[in-house]
PDB file of N, CA, C and O in Angstrom:
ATOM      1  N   UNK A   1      96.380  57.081 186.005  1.00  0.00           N
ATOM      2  CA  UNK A   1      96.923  58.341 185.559  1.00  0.00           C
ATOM      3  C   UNK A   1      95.835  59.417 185.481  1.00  0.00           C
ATOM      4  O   UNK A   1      96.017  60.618 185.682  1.00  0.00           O
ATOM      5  N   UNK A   2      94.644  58.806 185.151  1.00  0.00           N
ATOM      6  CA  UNK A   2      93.597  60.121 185.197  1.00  0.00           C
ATOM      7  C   UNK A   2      93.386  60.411 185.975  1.00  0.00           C
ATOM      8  O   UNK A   2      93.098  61.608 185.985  1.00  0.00           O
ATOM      9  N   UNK A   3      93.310  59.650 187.383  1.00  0.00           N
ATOM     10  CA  UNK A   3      93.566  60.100 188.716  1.00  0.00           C
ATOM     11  C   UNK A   3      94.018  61.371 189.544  1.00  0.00           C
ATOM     12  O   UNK A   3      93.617  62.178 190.383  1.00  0.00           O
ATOM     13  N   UNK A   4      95.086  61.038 188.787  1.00  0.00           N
ATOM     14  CA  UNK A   4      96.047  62.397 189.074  1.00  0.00           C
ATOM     15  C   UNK A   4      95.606  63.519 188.485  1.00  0.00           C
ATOM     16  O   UNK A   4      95.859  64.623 188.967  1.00  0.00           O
ATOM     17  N   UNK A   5      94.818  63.344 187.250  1.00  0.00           N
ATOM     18  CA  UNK A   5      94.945  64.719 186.748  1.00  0.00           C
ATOM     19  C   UNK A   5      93.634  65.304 187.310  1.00  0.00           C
ATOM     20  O   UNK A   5      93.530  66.530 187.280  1.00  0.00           O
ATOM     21  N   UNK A   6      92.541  64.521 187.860  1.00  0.00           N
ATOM     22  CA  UNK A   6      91.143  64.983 188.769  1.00  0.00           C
ATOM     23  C   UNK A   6      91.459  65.826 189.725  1.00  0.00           C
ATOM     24  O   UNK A   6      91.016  66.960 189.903  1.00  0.00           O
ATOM     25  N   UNK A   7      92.571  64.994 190.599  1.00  0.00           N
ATOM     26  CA  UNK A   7      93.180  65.953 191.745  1.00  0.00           C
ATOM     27  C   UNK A   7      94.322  67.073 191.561  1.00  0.00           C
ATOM     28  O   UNK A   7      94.698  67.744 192.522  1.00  0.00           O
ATOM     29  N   UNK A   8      94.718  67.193 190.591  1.00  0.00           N
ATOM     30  CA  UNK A   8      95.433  68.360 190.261  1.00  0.00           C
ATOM     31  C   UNK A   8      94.082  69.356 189.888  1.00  0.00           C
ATOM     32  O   UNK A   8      93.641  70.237 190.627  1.00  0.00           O
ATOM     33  N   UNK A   9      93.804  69.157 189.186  1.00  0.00           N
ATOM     34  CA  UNK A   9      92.251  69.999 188.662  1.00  0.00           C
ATOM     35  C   UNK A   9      91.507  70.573 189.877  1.00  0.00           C
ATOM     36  O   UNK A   9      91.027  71.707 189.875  1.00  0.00           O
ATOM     37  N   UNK A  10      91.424  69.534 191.148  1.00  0.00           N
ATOM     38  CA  UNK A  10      90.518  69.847 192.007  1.00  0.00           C
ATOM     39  C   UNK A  10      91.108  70.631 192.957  1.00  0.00           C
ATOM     40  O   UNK A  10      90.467  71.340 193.733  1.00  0.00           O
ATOM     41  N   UNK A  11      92.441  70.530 192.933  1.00  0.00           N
ATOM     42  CA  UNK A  11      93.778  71.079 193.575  1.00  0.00           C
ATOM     43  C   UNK A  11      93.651  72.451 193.353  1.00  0.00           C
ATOM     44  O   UNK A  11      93.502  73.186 194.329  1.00  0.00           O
ATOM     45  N   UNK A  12      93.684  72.872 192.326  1.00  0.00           N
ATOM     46  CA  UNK A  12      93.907  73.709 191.352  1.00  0.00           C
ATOM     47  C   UNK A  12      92.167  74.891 191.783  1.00  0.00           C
ATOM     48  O   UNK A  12      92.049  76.042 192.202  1.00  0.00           O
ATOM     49  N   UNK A  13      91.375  74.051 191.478  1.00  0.00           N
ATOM     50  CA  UNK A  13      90.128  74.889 191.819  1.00  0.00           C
ATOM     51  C   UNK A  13      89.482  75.246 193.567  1.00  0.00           C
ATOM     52  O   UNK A  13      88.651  76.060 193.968  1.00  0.00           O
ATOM     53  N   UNK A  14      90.157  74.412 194.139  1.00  0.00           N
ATOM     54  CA  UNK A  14      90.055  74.900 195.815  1.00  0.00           C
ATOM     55  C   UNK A  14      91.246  75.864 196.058  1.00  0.00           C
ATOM     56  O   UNK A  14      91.365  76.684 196.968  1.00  0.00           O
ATOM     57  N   UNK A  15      92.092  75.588 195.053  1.00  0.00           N
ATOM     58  CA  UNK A  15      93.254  76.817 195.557  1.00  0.00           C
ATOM     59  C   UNK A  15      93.009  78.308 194.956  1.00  0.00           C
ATOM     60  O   UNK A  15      93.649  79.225 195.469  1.00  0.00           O
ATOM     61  N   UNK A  16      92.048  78.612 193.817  1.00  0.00           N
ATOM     62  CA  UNK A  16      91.208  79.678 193.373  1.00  0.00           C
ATOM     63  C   UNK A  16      90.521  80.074 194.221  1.00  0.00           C
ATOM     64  O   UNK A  16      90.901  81.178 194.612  1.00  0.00           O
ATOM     65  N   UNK A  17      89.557  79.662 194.782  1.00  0.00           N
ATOM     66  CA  UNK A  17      88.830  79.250 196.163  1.00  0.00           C
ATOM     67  C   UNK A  17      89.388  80.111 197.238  1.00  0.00           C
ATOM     68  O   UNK A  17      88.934  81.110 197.794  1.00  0.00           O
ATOM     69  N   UNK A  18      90.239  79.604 197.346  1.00  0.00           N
ATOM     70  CA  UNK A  18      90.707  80.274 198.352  1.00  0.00           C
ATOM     71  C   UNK A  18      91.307  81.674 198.498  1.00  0.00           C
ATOM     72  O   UNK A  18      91.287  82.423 199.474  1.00  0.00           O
ATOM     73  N   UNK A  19      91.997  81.890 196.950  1.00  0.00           N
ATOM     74  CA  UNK A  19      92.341  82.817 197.047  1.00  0.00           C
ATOM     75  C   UNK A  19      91.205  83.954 196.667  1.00  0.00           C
ATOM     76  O   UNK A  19      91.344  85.033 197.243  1.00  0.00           O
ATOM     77  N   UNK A  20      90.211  83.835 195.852  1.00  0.00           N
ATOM     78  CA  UNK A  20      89.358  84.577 195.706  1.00  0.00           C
ATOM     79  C   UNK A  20      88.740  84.844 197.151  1.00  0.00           C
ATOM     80  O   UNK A  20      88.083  85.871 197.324  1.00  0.00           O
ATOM     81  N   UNK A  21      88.936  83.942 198.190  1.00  0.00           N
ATOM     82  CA  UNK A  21      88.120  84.506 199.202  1.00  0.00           C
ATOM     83  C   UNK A  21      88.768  86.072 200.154  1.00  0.00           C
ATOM     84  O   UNK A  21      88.151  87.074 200.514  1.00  0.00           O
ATOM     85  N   UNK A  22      90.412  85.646 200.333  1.00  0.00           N
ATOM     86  CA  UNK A  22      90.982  86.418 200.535  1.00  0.00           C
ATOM     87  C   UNK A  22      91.308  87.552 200.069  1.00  0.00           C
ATOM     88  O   UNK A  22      91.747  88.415 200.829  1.00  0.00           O
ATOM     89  N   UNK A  23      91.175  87.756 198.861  1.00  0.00           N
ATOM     90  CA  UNK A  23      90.973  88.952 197.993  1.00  0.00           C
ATOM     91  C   UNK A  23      89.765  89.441 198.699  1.00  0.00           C
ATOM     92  O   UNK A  23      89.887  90.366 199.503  1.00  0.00           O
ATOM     93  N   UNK A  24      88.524  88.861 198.454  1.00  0.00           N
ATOM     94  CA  UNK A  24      87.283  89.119 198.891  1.00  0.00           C
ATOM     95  C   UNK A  24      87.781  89.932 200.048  1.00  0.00           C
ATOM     96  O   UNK A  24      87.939  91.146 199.919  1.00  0.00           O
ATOM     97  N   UNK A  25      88.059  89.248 201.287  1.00  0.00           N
ATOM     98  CA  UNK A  25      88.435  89.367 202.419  1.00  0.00           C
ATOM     99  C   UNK A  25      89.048  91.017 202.664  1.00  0.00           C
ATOM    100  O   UNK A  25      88.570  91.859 203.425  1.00  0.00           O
ATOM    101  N   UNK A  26      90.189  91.154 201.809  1.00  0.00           N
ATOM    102  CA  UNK A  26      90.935  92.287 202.051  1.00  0.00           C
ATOM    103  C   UNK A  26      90.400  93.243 201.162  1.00  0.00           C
ATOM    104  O   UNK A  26      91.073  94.217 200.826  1.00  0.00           O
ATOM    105  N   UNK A  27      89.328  93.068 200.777  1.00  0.00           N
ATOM    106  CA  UNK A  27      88.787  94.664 199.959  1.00  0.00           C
ATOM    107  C   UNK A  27      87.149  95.313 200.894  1.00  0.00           C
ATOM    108  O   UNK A  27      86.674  96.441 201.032  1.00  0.00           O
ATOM    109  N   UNK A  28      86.773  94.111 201.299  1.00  0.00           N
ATOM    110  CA  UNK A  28      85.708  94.544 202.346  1.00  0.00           C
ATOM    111  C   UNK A  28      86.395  94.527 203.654  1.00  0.00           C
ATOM    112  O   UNK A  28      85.815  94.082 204.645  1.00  0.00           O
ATOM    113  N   UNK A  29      87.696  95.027 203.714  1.00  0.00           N
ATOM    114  CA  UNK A  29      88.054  95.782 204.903  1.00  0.00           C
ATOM    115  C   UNK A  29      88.427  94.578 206.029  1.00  0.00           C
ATOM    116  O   UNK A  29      89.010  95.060 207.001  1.00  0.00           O
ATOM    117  N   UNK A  30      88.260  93.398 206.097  1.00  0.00           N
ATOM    118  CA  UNK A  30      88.688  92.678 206.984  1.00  0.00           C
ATOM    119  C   UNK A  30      90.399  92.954 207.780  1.00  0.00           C
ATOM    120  O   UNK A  30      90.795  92.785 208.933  1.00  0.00           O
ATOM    121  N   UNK A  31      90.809  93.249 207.017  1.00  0.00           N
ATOM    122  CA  UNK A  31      92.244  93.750 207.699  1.00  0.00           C
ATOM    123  C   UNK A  31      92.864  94.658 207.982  1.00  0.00           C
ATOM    124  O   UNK A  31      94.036  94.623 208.355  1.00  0.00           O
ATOM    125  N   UNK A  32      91.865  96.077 207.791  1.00  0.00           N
ATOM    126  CA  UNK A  32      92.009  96.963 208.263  1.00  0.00           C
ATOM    127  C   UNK A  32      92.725  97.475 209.214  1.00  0.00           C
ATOM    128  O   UNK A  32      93.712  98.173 208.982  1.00  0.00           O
ATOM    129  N   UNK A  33      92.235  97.137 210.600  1.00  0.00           N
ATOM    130  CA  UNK A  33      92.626  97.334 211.721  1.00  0.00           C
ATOM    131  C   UNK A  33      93.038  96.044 212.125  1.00  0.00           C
ATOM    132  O   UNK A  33      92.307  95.090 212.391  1.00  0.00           O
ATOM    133  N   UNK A  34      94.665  96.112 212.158  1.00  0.00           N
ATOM    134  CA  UNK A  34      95.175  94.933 212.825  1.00  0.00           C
ATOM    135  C   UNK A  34      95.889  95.519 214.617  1.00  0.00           C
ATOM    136  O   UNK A  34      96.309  94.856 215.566  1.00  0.00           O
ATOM    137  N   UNK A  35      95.766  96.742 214.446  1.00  0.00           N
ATOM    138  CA  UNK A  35      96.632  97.386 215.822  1.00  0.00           C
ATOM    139  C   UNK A  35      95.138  96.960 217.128  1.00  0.00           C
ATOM    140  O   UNK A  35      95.275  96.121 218.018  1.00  0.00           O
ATOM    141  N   UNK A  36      93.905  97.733 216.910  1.00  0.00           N
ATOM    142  CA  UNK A  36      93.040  97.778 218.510  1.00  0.00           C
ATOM    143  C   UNK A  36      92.356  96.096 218.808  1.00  0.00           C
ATOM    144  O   UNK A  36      91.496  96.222 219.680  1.00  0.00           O
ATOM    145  N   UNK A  37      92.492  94.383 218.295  1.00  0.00           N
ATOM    146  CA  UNK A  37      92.239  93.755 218.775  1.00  0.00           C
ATOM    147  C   UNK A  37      93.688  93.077 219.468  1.00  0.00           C
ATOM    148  O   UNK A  37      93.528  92.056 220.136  1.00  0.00           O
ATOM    149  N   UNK A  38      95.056  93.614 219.323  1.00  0.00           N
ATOM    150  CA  UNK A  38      95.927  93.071 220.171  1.00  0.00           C
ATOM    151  C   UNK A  38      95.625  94.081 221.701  1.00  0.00           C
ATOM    152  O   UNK A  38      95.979  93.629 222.790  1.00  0.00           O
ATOM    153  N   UNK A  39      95.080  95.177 221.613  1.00  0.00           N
ATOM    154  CA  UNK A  39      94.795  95.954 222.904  1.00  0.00           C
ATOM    155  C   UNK A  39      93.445  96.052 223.486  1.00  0.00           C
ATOM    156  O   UNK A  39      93.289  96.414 224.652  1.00  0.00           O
ATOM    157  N   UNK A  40      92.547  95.766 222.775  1.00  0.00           N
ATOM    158  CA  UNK A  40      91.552  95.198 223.521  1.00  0.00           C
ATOM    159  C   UNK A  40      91.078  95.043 224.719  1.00  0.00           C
ATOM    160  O   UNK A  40      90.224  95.672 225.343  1.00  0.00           O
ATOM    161  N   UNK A  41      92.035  93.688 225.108  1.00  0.00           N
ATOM    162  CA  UNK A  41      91.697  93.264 226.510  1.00  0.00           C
ATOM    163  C   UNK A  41      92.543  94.358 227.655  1.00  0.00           C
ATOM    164  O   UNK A  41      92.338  94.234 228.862  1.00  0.00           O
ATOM    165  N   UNK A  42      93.276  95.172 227.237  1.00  0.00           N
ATOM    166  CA  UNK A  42      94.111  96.000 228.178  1.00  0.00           C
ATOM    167  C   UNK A  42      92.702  97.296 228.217  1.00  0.00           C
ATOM    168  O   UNK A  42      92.803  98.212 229.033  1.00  0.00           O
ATOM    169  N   UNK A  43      91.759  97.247 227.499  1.00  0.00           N
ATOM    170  CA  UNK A  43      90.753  98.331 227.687  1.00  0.00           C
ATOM    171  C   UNK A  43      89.167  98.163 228.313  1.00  0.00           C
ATOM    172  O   UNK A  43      88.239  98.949 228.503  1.00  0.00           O
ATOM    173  N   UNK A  44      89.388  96.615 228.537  1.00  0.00           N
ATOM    174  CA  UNK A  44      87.981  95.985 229.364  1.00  0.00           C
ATOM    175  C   UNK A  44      87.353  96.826 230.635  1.00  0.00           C
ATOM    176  O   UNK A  44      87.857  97.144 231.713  1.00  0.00           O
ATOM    177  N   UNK A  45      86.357  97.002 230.205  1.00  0.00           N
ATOM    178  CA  UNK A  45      85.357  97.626 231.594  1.00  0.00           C
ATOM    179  C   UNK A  45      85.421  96.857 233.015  1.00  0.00           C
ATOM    180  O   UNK A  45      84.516  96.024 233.048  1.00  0.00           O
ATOM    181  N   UNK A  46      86.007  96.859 233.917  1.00  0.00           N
ATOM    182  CA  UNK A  46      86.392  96.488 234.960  1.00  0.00           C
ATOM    183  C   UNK A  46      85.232  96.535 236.114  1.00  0.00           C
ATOM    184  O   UNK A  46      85.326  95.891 237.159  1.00  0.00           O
ATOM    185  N   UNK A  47      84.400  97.171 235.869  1.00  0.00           N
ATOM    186  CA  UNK A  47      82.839  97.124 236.520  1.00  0.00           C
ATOM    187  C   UNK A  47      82.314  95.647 236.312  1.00  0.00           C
ATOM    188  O   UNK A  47      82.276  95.211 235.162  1.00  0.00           O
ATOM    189  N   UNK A  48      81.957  94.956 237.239  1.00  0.00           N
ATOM    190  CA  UNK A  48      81.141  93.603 236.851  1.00  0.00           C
ATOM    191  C   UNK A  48      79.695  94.179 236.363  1.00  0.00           C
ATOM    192  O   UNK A  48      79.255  95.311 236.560  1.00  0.00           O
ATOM    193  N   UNK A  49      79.133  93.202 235.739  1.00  0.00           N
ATOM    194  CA  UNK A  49      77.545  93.347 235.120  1.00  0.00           C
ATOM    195  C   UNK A  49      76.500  92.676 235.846  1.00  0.00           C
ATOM    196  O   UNK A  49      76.662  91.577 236.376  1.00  0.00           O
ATOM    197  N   UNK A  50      75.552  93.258 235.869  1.00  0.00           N
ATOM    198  CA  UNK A  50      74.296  93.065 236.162  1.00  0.00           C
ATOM    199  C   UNK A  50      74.582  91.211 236.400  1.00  0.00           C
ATOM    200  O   UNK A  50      74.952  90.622 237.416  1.00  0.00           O
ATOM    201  N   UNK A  51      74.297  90.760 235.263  1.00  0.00           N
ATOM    202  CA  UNK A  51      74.465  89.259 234.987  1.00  0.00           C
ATOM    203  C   UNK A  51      75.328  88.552 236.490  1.00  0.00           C
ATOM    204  O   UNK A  51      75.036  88.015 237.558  1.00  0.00           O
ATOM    205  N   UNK A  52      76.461  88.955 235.760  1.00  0.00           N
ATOM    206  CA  UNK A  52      77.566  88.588 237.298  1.00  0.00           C
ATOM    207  C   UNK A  52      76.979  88.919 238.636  1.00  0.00           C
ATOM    208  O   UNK A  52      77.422  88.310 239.609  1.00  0.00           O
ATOM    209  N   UNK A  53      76.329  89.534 238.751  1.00  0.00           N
ATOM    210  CA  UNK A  53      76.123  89.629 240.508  1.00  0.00           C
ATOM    211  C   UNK A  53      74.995  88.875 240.719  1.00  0.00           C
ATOM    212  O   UNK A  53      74.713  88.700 241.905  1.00  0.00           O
ATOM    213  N   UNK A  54      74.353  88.437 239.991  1.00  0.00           N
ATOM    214  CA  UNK A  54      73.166  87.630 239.617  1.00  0.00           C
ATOM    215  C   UNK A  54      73.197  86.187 240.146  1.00  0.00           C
ATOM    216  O   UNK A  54      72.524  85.606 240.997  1.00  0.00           O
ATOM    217  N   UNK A  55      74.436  85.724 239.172  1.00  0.00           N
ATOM    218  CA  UNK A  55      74.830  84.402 239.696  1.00  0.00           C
ATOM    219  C   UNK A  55      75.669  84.081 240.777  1.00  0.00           C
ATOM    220  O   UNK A  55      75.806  82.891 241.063  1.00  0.00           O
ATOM    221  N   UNK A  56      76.463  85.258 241.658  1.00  0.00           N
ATOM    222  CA  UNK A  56      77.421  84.614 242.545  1.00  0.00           C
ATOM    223  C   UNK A  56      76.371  85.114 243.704  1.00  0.00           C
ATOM    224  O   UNK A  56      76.877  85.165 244.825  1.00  0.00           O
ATOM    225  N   UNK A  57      74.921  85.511 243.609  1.00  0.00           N
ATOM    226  CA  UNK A  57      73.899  85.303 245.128  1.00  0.00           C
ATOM    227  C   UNK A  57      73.768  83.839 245.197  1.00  0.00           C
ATOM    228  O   UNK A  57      73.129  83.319 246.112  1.00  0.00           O
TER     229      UNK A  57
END
């Protein structure tokens, strides 16, 4: 029975954990901008790089 109550406890303090991180998370701006990484890749520089022409000699 004390068993149970370690893992409720420990339950209990990783789930603080977590949420304190996400708080964290959403006040230093992490979720700000959810619109320009779904468009992103529709705005890629279409020029190859230096690098790339490098390796296909």
């Amino acid at each position: 029975m004390s068993a149970l109550f370690v893992l409720i406890c420990v339950s209990i303090v990783v789930a603080i954990g977590f949420l304190a991180a996400f708080i964290w998370s959403v006040r230093s701006g992490q979720y700000d901008d959810d619109y320009t990484p779904s468009v992103r890749m529709l705005f890629e520089n279409k020029t190859p790089s230096k690098e790339n022409k490098s390796i296909k000699k």
